[in-house]
C-alpha positions as CSV (number, residue, x, y, z in Angstrom):
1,X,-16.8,-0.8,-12.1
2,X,-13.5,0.6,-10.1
3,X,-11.9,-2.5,-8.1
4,X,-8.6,-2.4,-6.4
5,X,-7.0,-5.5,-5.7
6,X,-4.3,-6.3,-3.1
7,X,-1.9,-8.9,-2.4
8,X,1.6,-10.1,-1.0
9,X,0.4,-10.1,2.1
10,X,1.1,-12.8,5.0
11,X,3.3,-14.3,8.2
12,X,6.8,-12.5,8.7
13,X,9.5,-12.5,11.5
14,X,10.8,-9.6,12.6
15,X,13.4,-8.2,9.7
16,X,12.0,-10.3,7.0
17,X,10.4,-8.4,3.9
18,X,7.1,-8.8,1.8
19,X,5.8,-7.3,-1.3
20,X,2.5,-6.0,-1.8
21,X,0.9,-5.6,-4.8
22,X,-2.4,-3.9,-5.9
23,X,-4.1,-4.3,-9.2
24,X,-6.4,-1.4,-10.7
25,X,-9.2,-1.9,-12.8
26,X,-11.9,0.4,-14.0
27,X,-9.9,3.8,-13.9
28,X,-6.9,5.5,-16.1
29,X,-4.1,4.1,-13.7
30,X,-1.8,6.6,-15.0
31,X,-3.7,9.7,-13.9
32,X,-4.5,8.6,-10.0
33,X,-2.4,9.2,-7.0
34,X,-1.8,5.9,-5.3
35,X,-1.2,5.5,-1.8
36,X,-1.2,2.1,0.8
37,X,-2.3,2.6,4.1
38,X,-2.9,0.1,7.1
39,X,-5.0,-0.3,10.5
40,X,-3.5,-2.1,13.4
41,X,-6.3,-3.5,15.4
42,X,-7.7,-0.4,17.7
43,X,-5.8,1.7,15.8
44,X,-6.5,4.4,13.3
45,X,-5.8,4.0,9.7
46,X,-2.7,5.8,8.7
47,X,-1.0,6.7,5.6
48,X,2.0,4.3,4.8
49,X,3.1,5.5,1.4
50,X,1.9,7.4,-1.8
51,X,3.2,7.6,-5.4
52,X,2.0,10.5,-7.5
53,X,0.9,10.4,-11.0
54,X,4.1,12.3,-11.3
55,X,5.9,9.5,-9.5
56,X,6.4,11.6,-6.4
57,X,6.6,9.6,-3.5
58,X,6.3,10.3,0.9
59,X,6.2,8.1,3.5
60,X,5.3,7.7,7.1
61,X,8.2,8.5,9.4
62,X,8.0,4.6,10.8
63,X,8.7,3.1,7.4
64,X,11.0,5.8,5.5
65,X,14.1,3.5,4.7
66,X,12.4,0.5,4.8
67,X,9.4,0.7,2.7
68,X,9.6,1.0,-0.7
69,X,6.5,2.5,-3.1
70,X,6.2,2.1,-6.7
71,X,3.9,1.8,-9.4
72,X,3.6,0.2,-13.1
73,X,1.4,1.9,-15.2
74,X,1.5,-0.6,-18.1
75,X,0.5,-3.2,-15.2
76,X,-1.8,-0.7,-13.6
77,X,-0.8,-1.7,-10.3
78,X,1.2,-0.2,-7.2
79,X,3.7,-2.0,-5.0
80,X,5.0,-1.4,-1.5
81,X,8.0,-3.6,-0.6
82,X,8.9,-3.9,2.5
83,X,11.9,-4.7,4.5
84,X,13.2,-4.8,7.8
85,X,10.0,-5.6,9.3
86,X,9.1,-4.6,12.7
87,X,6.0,-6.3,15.0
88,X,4.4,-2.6,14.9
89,X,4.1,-3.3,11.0
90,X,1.6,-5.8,11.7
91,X,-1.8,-4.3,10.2
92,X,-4.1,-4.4,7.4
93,X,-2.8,-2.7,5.0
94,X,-5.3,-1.3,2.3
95,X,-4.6,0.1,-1.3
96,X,-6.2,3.8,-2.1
97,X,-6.5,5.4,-5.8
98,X,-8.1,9.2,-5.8
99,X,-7.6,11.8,-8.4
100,X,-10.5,14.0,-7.2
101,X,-12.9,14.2,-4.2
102,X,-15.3,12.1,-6.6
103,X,-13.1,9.3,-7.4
104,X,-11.3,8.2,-4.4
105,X,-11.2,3.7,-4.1
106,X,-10.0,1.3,-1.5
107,X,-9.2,-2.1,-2.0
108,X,-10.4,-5.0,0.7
109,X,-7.1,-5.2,2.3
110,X,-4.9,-7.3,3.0
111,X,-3.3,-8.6,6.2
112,X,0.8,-8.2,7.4
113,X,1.7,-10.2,10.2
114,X,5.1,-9.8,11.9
115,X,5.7,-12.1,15.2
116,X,8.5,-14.1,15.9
């Protein structure tokens, strides 16, 4: 059974930063591209950040040099840290494995909250 597991998330003011974490179970970690998106409430989910098998990383024109997206294979788990936070960063923000059109996983998500 494939479960994805986040965390980290939580109540920030603006500029403050979190760290997000999502633990992988039930697939070869190493193999899977990785990515974190979120959904702001009437909103669309959009893609934050994604970490390749090959460690190739992109990120959403809001967050590039401010979010940070990495993985541990050894852990099999991603991480998104993120700094400088803005109240437009305040979403659900969900953790995505997929290595084909077959295996493609979401966590539960996870809620960021920035407000003064």
């Amino acid at each position: 059974q494939v479960r994805l597991v986040e965390s980290g998330g939580g109540y920030v003011q603006p500029g403050g930063s979190l760290r997000l974490s999502c633990s992988a179970s039930g697939i070869i970690f190493s193999i899977y591209s990785m990515a974190w998106y979120r959904q702001a409430p009437g909103k669309q989910r959009e893609l934050v950040a994604r970490i390749t098998s090959t460690l190739t990383t992109t990120y959403a024109d809001s967050v590039k040099g401010r979010f940070t997206v990495s993985r541990d294979n050894a852990k099999n788990t991603v991480y998104l840290q993120m700094n400088s936070l803005r109240p437009e960063d305040t979403a659900v923000y969900f953790c995505n494995g997929v290595r084909n059109s077959d295996s493609n996983y979401w966590g539960q998500g996870t809620q960021v909250t920035v407000s003064p």
